[in-house]
N, C-alpha and C positions, 0 to 999 in steps of 0.2 A: 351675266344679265346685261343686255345692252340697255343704254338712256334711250328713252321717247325724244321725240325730236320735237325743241323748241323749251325741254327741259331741262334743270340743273343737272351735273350729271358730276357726281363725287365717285364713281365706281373706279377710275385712275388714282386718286387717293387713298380710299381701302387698300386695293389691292398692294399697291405699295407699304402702307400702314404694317398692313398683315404678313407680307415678305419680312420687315423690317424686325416684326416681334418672332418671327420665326428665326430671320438668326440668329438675333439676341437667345435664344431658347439654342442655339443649337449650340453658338459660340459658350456655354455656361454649362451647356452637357457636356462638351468637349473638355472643357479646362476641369471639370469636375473628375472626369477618367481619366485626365492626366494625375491629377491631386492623387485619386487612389491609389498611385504604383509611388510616388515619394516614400523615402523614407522618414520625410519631417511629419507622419502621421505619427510616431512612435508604436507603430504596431512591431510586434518580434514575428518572424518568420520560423518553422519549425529548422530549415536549413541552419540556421543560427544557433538553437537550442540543443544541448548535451548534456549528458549526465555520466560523468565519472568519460568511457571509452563508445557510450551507446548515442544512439539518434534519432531524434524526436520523430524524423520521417519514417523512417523502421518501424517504430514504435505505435506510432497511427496505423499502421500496415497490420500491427500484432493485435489494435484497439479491432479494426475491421475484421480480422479475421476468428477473431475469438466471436464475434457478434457481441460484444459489450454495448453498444447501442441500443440491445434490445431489452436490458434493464436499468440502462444510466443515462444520464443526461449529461451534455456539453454545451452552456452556453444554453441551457432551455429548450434543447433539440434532441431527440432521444424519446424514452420509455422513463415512466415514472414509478418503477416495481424497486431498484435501488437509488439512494445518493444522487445528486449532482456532484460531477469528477470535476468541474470547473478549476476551481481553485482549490481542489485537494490536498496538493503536494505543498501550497505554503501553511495547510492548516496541521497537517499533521508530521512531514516530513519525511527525508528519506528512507529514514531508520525503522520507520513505522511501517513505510508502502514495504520495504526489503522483508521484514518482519510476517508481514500479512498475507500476501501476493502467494508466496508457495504452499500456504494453508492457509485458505481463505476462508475454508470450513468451520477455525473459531477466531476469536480475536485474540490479537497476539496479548500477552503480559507484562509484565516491565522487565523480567529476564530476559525475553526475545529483544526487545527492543534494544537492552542493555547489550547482548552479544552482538548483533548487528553494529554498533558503536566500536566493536574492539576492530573492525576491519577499515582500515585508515582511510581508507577510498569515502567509504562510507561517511565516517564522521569528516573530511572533508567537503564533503559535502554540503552535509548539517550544518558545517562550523564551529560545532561545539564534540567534544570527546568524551564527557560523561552524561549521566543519564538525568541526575536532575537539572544540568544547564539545558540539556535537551527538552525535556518537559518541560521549560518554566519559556525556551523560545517557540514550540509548538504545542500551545493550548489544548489545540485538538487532540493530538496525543493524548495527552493526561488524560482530557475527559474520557475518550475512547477507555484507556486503560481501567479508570476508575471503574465506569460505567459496566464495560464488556466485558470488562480483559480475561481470557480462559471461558467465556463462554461461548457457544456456537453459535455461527450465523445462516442468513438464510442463502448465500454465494455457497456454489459448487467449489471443491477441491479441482483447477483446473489443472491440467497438464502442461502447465508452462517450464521453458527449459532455462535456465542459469542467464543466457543470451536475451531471450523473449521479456524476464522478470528486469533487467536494465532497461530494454530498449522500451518497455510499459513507461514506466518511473521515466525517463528521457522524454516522455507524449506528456505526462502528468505533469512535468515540472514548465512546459511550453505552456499549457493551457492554462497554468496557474501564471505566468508571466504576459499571457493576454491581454492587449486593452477590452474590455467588456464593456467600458463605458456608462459604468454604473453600476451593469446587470451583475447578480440579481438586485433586486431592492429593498433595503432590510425594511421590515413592517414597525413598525411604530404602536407598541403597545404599552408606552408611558402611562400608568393612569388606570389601565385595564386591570380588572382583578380575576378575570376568572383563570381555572388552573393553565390553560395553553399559553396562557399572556405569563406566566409566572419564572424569570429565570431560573435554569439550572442551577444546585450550590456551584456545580466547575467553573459557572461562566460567572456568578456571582463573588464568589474568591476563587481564584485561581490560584494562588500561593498554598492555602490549605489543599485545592484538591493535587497541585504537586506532591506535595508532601502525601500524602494519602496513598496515591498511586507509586510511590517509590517506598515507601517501606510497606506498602499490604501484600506488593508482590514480588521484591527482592531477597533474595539470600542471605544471609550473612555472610560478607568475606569471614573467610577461615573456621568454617562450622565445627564443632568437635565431634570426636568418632563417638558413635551411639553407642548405649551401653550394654546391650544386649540384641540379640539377632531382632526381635520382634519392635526393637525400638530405630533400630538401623534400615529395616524394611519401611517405616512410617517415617521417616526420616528421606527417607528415597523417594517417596509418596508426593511428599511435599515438595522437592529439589523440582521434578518431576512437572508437577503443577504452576509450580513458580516460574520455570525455564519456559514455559509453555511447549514443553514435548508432545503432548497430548494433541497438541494439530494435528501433527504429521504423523504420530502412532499410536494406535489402540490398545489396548490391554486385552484384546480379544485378537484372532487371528484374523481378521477385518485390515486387509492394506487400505490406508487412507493415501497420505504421499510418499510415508515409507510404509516398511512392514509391520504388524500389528506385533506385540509383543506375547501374547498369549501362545504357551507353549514354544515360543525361539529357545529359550535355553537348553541348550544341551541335544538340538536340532543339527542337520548337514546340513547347510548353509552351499549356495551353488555359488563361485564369482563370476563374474565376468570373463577374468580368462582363461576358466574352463576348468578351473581345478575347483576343490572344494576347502572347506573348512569347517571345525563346530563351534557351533555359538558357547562356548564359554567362557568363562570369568577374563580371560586376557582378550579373548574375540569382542568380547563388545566394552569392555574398557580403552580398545583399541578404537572402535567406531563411535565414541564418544571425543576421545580428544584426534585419531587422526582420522576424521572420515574417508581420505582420499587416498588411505593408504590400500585398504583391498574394497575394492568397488563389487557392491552384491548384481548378479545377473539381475540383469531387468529394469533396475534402477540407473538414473541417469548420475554421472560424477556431478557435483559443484553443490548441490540443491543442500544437502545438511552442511552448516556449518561447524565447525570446531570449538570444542567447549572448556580448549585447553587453557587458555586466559580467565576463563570463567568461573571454572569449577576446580577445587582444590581436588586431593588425591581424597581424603575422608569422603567430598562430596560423591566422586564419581563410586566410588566403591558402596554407599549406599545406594546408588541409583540403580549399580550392579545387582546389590542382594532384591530390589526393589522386582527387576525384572526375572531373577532367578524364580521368586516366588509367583510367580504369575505364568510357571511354564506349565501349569495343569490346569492351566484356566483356557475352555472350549468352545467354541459358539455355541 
Protein backbone atom coordinates (compact mmCIF):
# COMPACT_ATOMS: atom_id res chain seq x y z
CA UNK A 1 0.00 0.00 0.00
CA UNK A 2 1.55 3.23 -0.97
CA UNK A 3 1.26 6.69 1.35
CA UNK A 4 -1.00 9.48 -0.12
CA UNK A 5 1.15 12.41 -0.75
CA UNK A 6 1.54 15.19 1.77
CA UNK A 7 0.83 12.24 4.37
CA UNK A 8 2.47 10.47 7.33
CA UNK A 9 3.56 7.53 5.98
CA UNK A 10 5.00 4.58 8.58
CA UNK A 11 4.55 1.74 5.83
CA UNK A 12 8.76 1.60 5.83
CA UNK A 13 8.47 0.98 9.58
CA UNK A 14 5.97 -1.97 9.57
CA UNK A 15 7.31 -3.53 6.96
CA UNK A 16 10.61 -3.67 8.62
CA UNK A 17 8.89 -4.27 12.11
CA UNK A 18 7.30 -7.31 10.49
CA UNK A 19 10.61 -8.69 8.67
CA UNK A 20 12.17 -8.16 12.10
CA UNK A 21 9.49 -10.57 14.08
CA UNK A 22 9.75 -12.85 11.28
CA UNK A 23 13.11 -13.63 11.90
CA UNK A 24 12.95 -13.64 15.35
CA UNK A 25 10.07 -16.47 14.52
CA UNK A 26 12.38 -18.12 12.17
CA UNK A 27 15.79 -17.84 14.24
CA UNK A 28 13.69 -19.88 17.42
CA UNK A 29 12.26 -22.53 14.84
CA UNK A 30 15.62 -23.10 13.75
CA UNK A 31 17.33 -23.33 17.25
CA UNK A 32 14.15 -25.42 18.29
CA UNK A 33 15.12 -28.31 15.34
CA UNK A 34 18.31 -28.14 16.33
CA UNK A 35 17.44 -28.72 20.22
CA UNK A 36 15.38 -31.78 19.00
CA UNK A 37 18.30 -34.00 17.60
CA UNK A 38 20.57 -33.19 21.03
CA UNK A 39 21.14 -35.70 23.17
CA UNK A 40 20.72 -33.33 26.28
CA UNK A 41 16.89 -33.92 25.83
CA UNK A 42 17.44 -37.29 27.66
CA UNK A 43 15.22 -39.07 25.33
CA UNK A 44 16.61 -43.12 24.64
CA UNK A 45 16.77 -43.98 20.96
CA UNK A 46 15.54 -47.57 20.09
CA UNK A 47 19.37 -47.95 18.41
CA UNK A 48 20.55 -47.82 22.11
CA UNK A 49 18.01 -50.23 23.70
CA UNK A 50 18.70 -54.27 24.15
CA UNK A 51 17.51 -56.88 25.69
CA UNK A 52 19.65 -59.91 26.61
CA UNK A 53 21.22 -60.35 22.46
CA UNK A 54 17.76 -58.86 20.73
CA UNK A 55 16.92 -55.03 19.36
CA UNK A 56 14.56 -52.81 20.04
CA UNK A 57 14.50 -51.83 16.15
CA UNK A 58 13.84 -55.53 15.26
CA UNK A 59 11.55 -55.60 17.62
CA UNK A 60 9.20 -52.50 16.47
CA UNK A 61 9.60 -54.28 13.00
CA UNK A 62 7.92 -57.53 14.94
CA UNK A 63 5.34 -54.79 16.86
CA UNK A 64 4.26 -53.75 13.10
CA UNK A 65 4.09 -56.58 11.57
CA UNK A 66 2.05 -58.68 14.03
CA UNK A 67 -0.37 -55.48 13.79
CA UNK A 68 -0.35 -55.10 17.62
CA UNK A 69 -1.28 -51.40 16.98
CA UNK A 70 -4.62 -52.52 16.19
CA UNK A 71 -5.41 -53.66 19.89
CA UNK A 72 -2.81 -51.63 21.95
CA UNK A 73 -1.77 -48.47 22.62
CA UNK A 74 1.90 -46.54 22.65
CA UNK A 75 2.08 -43.45 24.18
CA UNK A 76 -1.86 -43.04 23.60
CA UNK A 77 -1.62 -43.95 19.94
CA UNK A 78 -3.05 -47.18 18.82
CA UNK A 79 -6.61 -49.03 19.48
CA UNK A 80 -8.04 -49.14 22.85
CA UNK A 81 -9.49 -53.17 22.64
CA UNK A 82 -6.04 -54.10 24.88
CA UNK A 83 -3.67 -52.53 27.52
CA UNK A 84 -1.44 -49.48 26.91
CA UNK A 85 2.26 -51.28 26.24
CA UNK A 86 3.84 -47.92 27.32
CA UNK A 87 5.50 -48.75 30.15
CA UNK A 88 4.75 -52.41 30.40
CA UNK A 89 8.00 -54.00 30.73
CA UNK A 90 9.02 -51.85 33.99
CA UNK A 91 5.51 -52.95 35.41
CA UNK A 92 5.62 -56.28 35.10
CA UNK A 93 9.16 -57.43 33.75
CA UNK A 94 10.99 -59.82 31.85
CA UNK A 95 10.09 -62.80 33.31
CA UNK A 96 6.56 -62.11 32.99
CA UNK A 97 6.65 -60.64 29.11
CA UNK A 98 9.13 -64.23 28.42
CA UNK A 99 6.18 -66.15 30.40
CA UNK A 100 3.19 -64.59 28.48
CA UNK A 101 4.29 -63.88 24.88
CA UNK A 102 4.31 -67.57 23.69
CA UNK A 103 0.88 -68.33 25.16
CA UNK A 104 -0.87 -65.36 25.45
CA UNK A 105 -4.10 -67.32 25.29
CA UNK A 106 -3.95 -67.44 29.33
CA UNK A 107 -1.99 -65.76 31.80
CA UNK A 108 1.07 -66.99 32.86
CA UNK A 109 1.16 -68.49 36.98
CA UNK A 110 3.89 -68.06 39.31
CA UNK A 111 5.48 -71.48 38.14
CA UNK A 112 5.92 -69.95 34.55
CA UNK A 113 7.17 -67.02 35.87
CA UNK A 114 9.40 -68.91 38.40
CA UNK A 115 10.97 -71.21 35.27
CA UNK A 116 11.62 -68.35 33.22
CA UNK A 117 13.89 -67.04 36.22
CA UNK A 118 15.99 -70.28 36.20
CA UNK A 119 17.45 -68.99 32.64
CA UNK A 120 20.29 -66.65 33.62
CA UNK A 121 19.78 -64.41 30.73
CA UNK A 122 16.58 -63.90 31.96
CA UNK A 123 16.87 -63.15 35.58
CA UNK A 124 19.80 -60.90 34.54
CA UNK A 125 17.75 -59.06 33.28
CA UNK A 126 15.32 -58.72 36.11
CA UNK A 127 18.05 -58.31 38.43
CA UNK A 128 16.81 -60.53 40.77
CA UNK A 129 16.99 -64.71 40.65
CA UNK A 130 14.07 -65.75 42.71
CA UNK A 131 10.45 -65.48 42.38
CA UNK A 132 9.34 -63.47 45.40
CA UNK A 133 12.39 -60.80 44.90
CA UNK A 134 10.80 -60.72 41.44
CA UNK A 135 7.28 -60.00 42.67
CA UNK A 136 7.90 -57.77 45.36
CA UNK A 137 10.41 -55.51 42.48
CA UNK A 138 7.38 -55.87 39.69
CA UNK A 139 4.10 -55.10 41.31
CA UNK A 140 2.43 -55.76 38.15
CA UNK A 141 3.43 -59.07 38.04
CA UNK A 142 1.98 -60.09 41.25
CA UNK A 143 -1.23 -58.31 40.69
CA UNK A 144 -1.33 -60.01 37.19
CA UNK A 145 -0.71 -63.42 38.89
CA UNK A 146 -2.94 -62.87 41.78
CA UNK A 147 -5.74 -61.64 39.63
CA UNK A 148 -5.39 -63.85 36.25
CA UNK A 149 -2.84 -66.14 36.73
CA UNK A 150 -4.13 -69.57 34.76
CA UNK A 151 -6.98 -67.93 33.50
CA UNK A 152 -7.70 -67.21 29.78
CA UNK A 153 -7.32 -64.11 27.97
CA UNK A 154 -8.92 -62.36 25.35
CA UNK A 155 -5.06 -62.17 23.04
CA UNK A 156 -4.79 -64.79 20.33
CA UNK A 157 -2.14 -67.67 20.77
CA UNK A 158 0.25 -65.80 18.20
CA UNK A 159 2.89 -67.55 16.22
CA UNK A 160 5.96 -65.85 17.41
CA UNK A 161 9.32 -67.59 17.05
CA UNK A 162 12.13 -67.82 20.09
CA UNK A 163 13.92 -64.83 18.01
CA UNK A 164 10.45 -62.64 17.44
CA UNK A 165 9.51 -63.33 21.52
CA UNK A 166 13.24 -61.21 22.48
CA UNK A 167 13.21 -58.93 19.81
CA UNK A 168 9.14 -57.96 21.24
CA UNK A 169 10.48 -57.59 24.98
CA UNK A 170 13.75 -55.58 23.43
CA UNK A 171 10.60 -52.89 21.82
CA UNK A 172 8.95 -53.19 25.44
CA UNK A 173 11.70 -52.48 27.53
CA UNK A 174 12.62 -49.08 25.01
CA UNK A 175 9.05 -47.83 25.26
CA UNK A 176 9.03 -48.30 29.09
CA UNK A 177 12.59 -46.36 29.06
CA UNK A 178 10.81 -43.40 27.23
CA UNK A 179 10.66 -39.86 28.21
CA UNK A 180 6.53 -39.51 27.98
CA UNK A 181 6.80 -36.56 29.78
CA UNK A 182 4.22 -37.17 32.27
CA UNK A 183 1.85 -39.16 29.94
CA UNK A 184 -0.29 -40.92 30.88
CA UNK A 185 -1.69 -38.87 33.83
CA UNK A 186 -2.67 -40.83 36.92
CA UNK A 187 -6.46 -39.53 37.78
CA UNK A 188 -6.77 -38.29 41.29
CA UNK A 189 -9.42 -40.06 43.13
CA UNK A 190 -8.40 -39.18 46.82
CA UNK A 191 -11.80 -38.76 48.39
CA UNK A 192 -13.98 -40.51 45.74
CA UNK A 193 -15.95 -43.45 47.09
CA UNK A 194 -17.64 -45.07 44.45
CA UNK A 195 -16.43 -48.58 43.39
CA UNK A 196 -14.08 -47.44 40.23
CA UNK A 197 -12.29 -44.82 42.54
CA UNK A 198 -11.73 -47.78 45.13
CA UNK A 199 -8.04 -49.47 45.06
CA UNK A 200 -7.18 -52.75 44.34
CA UNK A 201 -6.17 -55.07 47.56
CA UNK A 202 -2.61 -55.64 45.03
CA UNK A 203 -2.12 -51.96 44.76
CA UNK A 204 -3.44 -51.43 48.36
CA UNK A 205 -0.80 -53.96 50.10
CA UNK A 206 1.45 -55.20 48.02
CA UNK A 207 3.52 -57.24 50.32
CA UNK A 208 0.34 -59.47 51.23
CA UNK A 209 -0.70 -59.72 47.55
CA UNK A 210 3.19 -61.04 46.98
CA UNK A 211 2.92 -63.39 49.20
CA UNK A 212 -0.59 -64.62 47.91
CA UNK A 213 0.58 -64.91 44.40
CA UNK A 214 3.69 -67.09 45.32
CA UNK A 215 2.47 -69.70 47.48
CA UNK A 216 -1.43 -69.84 45.63
CA UNK A 217 0.53 -70.99 42.74
CA UNK A 218 3.94 -72.50 43.40
CA UNK A 219 4.85 -76.10 43.98
CA UNK A 220 6.38 -77.35 46.76
CA UNK A 221 10.19 -77.88 46.14
CA UNK A 222 10.61 -81.76 46.72
CA UNK A 223 6.79 -82.93 46.69
CA UNK A 224 6.44 -86.73 47.84
CA UNK A 225 5.36 -89.56 45.56
CA UNK A 226 1.60 -90.03 45.76
CA UNK A 227 0.25 -92.74 47.21
CA UNK A 228 -1.82 -94.31 44.93
CA UNK A 229 -2.28 -94.08 41.08
CA UNK A 230 -5.51 -92.01 41.48
CA UNK A 231 -3.78 -89.69 43.86
CA UNK A 232 -0.59 -89.37 41.68
CA UNK A 233 -2.87 -88.39 38.59
CA UNK A 234 -4.50 -85.42 40.76
CA UNK A 235 -1.17 -84.67 41.91
CA UNK A 236 -0.15 -84.16 38.12
CA UNK A 237 -3.32 -82.22 37.79
CA UNK A 238 -2.10 -79.76 39.97
CA UNK A 239 1.81 -79.68 38.94
CA UNK A 240 0.21 -79.20 35.74
CA UNK A 241 -1.96 -76.03 36.68
CA UNK A 242 0.65 -74.54 38.86
CA UNK A 243 3.40 -74.73 35.95
CA UNK A 244 0.98 -73.10 33.81
CA UNK A 245 1.17 -75.94 31.07
CA UNK A 246 -2.18 -75.44 30.20
CA UNK A 247 -1.12 -72.29 27.86
CA UNK A 248 0.43 -74.02 25.63
CA UNK A 249 -1.35 -77.58 25.88
CA UNK A 250 -4.92 -78.91 25.90
CA UNK A 251 -6.18 -81.91 27.54
CA UNK A 252 -8.06 -82.38 24.32
CA UNK A 253 -6.35 -82.97 21.03
CA UNK A 254 -6.88 -79.20 20.32
CA UNK A 255 -2.93 -77.86 19.46
CA UNK A 256 -2.84 -74.55 20.98
CA UNK A 257 1.33 -73.69 20.85
CA UNK A 258 2.15 -77.22 21.54
CA UNK A 259 0.29 -80.29 21.03
CA UNK A 260 -2.88 -81.00 22.88
CA UNK A 261 -2.60 -83.91 25.23
CA UNK A 262 -5.61 -85.90 24.78
CA UNK A 263 -4.98 -89.29 23.45
CA UNK A 264 -0.69 -88.51 22.83
CA UNK A 265 0.13 -91.30 25.03
CA UNK A 266 0.95 -94.22 23.61
CA UNK A 267 0.54 -92.34 19.91
CA UNK A 268 3.49 -92.34 16.79
CA UNK A 269 4.80 -89.27 17.31
CA UNK A 270 6.52 -87.83 13.77
CA UNK A 271 10.21 -85.66 14.54
CA UNK A 272 11.53 -83.37 12.72
CA UNK A 273 14.02 -85.51 11.29
CA UNK A 274 12.12 -87.75 9.83
CA UNK A 275 12.10 -90.68 12.05
CA UNK A 276 9.42 -91.48 14.54
CA UNK A 277 8.85 -92.20 18.06
CA UNK A 278 5.99 -93.20 20.79
CA UNK A 279 4.85 -91.06 23.15
CA UNK A 280 5.65 -92.95 26.34
CA UNK A 281 6.57 -92.88 29.82
CA UNK A 282 10.44 -92.08 28.73
CA UNK A 283 9.12 -90.03 25.49
CA UNK A 284 7.52 -87.41 27.36
CA UNK A 285 9.59 -87.48 30.62
CA UNK A 286 12.19 -86.76 28.07
CA UNK A 287 10.21 -83.50 26.64
CA UNK A 288 9.57 -82.27 29.98
CA UNK A 289 13.15 -81.84 31.20
CA UNK A 290 15.01 -82.09 27.70
CA UNK A 291 12.84 -80.32 25.27
CA UNK A 292 15.50 -79.81 22.63
CA UNK A 293 16.59 -83.09 22.75
CA UNK A 294 14.10 -84.73 19.83
CA UNK A 295 12.12 -81.69 18.34
CA UNK A 296 8.35 -82.95 17.22
CA UNK A 297 7.61 -82.20 13.13
CA UNK A 298 5.82 -79.04 12.92
CA UNK A 299 6.85 -77.49 16.02
CA UNK A 300 9.43 -74.88 16.19
CA UNK A 301 12.83 -75.82 18.66
CA UNK A 302 13.41 -73.13 21.53
CA UNK A 303 9.58 -72.20 22.50
CA UNK A 304 9.12 -74.98 25.53
CA UNK A 305 11.34 -74.61 28.11
CA UNK A 306 12.95 -77.12 30.39
CA UNK A 307 11.47 -78.08 33.61
CA UNK A 308 14.64 -79.88 34.64
CA UNK A 309 15.57 -77.17 37.50
CA UNK A 310 12.07 -77.09 38.36
CA UNK A 311 10.42 -80.10 38.67
CA UNK A 312 11.78 -82.90 40.90
CA UNK A 313 11.73 -86.78 39.46
CA UNK A 314 8.39 -87.48 41.76
CA UNK A 315 7.05 -84.20 40.10
CA UNK A 316 7.65 -85.11 36.57
CA UNK A 317 6.52 -88.67 36.92
CA UNK A 318 3.11 -87.54 38.05
CA UNK A 319 2.60 -85.12 35.34
CA UNK A 320 3.54 -88.24 33.30
CA UNK A 321 0.78 -90.49 34.86
CA UNK A 322 -1.42 -87.09 34.63
CA UNK A 323 -1.02 -87.13 30.85
CA UNK A 324 -1.17 -91.05 30.39
CA UNK A 325 -4.64 -90.76 31.84
CA UNK A 326 -5.88 -88.26 29.42
CA UNK A 327 -5.07 -90.53 26.32
CA UNK A 328 -8.81 -91.48 25.86
CA UNK A 329 -9.95 -88.20 26.16
CA UNK A 330 -11.52 -87.09 22.46
CA UNK A 331 -12.85 -83.96 21.07
Amino acid sequence: MSCAPGQPCAEGVKRRRALAILGVMAIIFIALSVASFLDSRGQVVPSNVRYADFGAIEGKRIFQAYNCMGCHTIVGNGAYFGPDLTKLYDKVGPAWLEAFLPSAGSWPAAGAVRLQLQNKTVATEAGVDTLEAYLEKYPGAAERIQRRGGHSTLMPNLPFTRQEIGELIAFLKYTSAMNTEGWPPKPKVDGLRFPQATPLPVAAQPATATAAATTASAPAPGTPAASSPAAKIALGATLVKDNGCTACHAVTTQKLVGPGWGGLYGSTVKLADGSSATADDAFIEEKIVKPEARVVAGYTAGVMPSFANVLDAAQVDAIVAYIRSLKESKP
